[in-house]
C-alpha positions in Angstrom: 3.4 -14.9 -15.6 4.5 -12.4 -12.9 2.7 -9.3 -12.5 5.5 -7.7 -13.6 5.5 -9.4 -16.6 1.7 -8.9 -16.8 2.4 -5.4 -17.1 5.2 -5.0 -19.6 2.9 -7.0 -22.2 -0.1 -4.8 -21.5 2.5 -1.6 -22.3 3.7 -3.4 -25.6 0.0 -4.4 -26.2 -0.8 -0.7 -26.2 2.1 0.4 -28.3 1.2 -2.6 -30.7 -2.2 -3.0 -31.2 -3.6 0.5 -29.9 -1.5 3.2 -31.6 0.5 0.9 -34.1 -2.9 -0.8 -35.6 -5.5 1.6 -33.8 -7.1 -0.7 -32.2 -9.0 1.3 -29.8 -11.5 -1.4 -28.6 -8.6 -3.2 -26.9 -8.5 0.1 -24.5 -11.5 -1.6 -22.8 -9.4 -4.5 -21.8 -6.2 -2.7 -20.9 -7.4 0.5 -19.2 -8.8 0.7 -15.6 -12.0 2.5 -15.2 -10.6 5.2 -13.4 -7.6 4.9 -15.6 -6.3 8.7 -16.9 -4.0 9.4 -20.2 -2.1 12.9 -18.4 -0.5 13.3 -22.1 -3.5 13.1 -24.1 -5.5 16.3 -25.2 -8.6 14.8 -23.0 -5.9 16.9 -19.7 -6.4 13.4 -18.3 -10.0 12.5 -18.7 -10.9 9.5 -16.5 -11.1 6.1 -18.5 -10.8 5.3 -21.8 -12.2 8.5 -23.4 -9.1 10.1 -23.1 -6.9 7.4 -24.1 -9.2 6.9 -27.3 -8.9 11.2 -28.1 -5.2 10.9 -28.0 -4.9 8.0 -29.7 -7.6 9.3 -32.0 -5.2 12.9 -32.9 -2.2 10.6 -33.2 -3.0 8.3 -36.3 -4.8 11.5 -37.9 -2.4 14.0 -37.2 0.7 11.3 -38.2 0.0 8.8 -41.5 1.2 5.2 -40.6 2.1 5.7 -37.6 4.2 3.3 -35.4 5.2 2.5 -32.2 7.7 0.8 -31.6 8.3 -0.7 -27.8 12.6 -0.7 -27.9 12.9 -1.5 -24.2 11.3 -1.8 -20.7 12.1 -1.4 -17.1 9.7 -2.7 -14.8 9.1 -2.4 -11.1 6.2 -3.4 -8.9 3.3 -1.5 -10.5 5.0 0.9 -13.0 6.7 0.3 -16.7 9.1 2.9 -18.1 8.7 1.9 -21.8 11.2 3.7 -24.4 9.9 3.5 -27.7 10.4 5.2 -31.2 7.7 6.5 -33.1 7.9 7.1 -37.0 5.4 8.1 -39.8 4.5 11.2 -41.8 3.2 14.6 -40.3 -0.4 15.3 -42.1 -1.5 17.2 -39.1 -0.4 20.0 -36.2 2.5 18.1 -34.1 3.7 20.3 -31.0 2.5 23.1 -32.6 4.1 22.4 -36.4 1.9 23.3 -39.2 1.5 19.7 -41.5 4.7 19.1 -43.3 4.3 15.6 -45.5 7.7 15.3 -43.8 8.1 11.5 -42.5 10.4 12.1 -39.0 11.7 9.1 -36.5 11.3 9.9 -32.6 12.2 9.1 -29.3 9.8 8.7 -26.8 10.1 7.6 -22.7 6.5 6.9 -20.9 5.4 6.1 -17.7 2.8 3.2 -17.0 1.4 2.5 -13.9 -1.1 0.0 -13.2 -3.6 -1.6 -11.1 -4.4 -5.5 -11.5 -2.9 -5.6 -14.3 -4.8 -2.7 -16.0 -3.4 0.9 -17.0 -4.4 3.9 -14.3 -1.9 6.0 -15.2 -0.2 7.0 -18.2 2.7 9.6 -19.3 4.6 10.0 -22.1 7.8 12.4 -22.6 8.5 13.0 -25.6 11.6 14.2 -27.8 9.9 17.4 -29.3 12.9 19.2 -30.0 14.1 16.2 -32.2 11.0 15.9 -34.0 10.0 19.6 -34.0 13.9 19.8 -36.1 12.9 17.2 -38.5 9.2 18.8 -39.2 10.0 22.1 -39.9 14.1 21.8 -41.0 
């Protein structure tokens, strides 16, 4: 496997087993020591502590929660992953108060990595989109 494709199944590894099934002792495997989640609520706490707060808000801020990896571009060290995320709002999202309200977003991150281990990770998210079906 090329390390191209190396990386695109880590991405979809996180997506699938991390967030989707909140798995967080896979993070061990997948994130680089020095590795730094600059989405999470951590404000991009080196190694896996970050990745394991943000994932951590997610599933308890949003009741079955998945990710779902829809495509990937992939160059040299860095995966663009677009993937939708779906469940039902039980805790603060971008500021909403909890709804119950089940929404469907759009999501666009940025994955860059080092032999064959995450370093850097962003996420930009359709807040508008969700924000409108939280609190419409």
């Amino acid at each position: 496997m090329s390390t191209t494709e190396t990386n695109r199944a880590v991405a979809k590894r996180f997506y699938e087993e991390v967030v989707s099934q909140g798995h967080l002792d896979v993070l061990d495997e997948i994130i680089a020591e020095d590795g730094r989640d600059t989405a999470g609520p951590a404000g991009g706490a080196a190694g896996t502590s970050g990745f394991v707060q943000h994932v951590t808000w997610l599933r308890s801020a949003v009741e079955g929660v998945t990710a779902t990896v829809t495509d990937t571009v992939a160059e040299g060290d860095r995966v663009v992953v677009y993937w939708t995320i779906e469940g039902v709002q039980r805790g603060e999202v971008f500021g909403a108060p909890p709804s119950g309200r089940r929404f469907v977003g759009q999501s666009i991150s940025t994955i860059t990595f080092r032999d064959g281990r995450i370093v850097e990770y962003g996420v930009l998210p359709d807040r508008l989109g969700i924000l409108q079906q939280l609190t419409g």
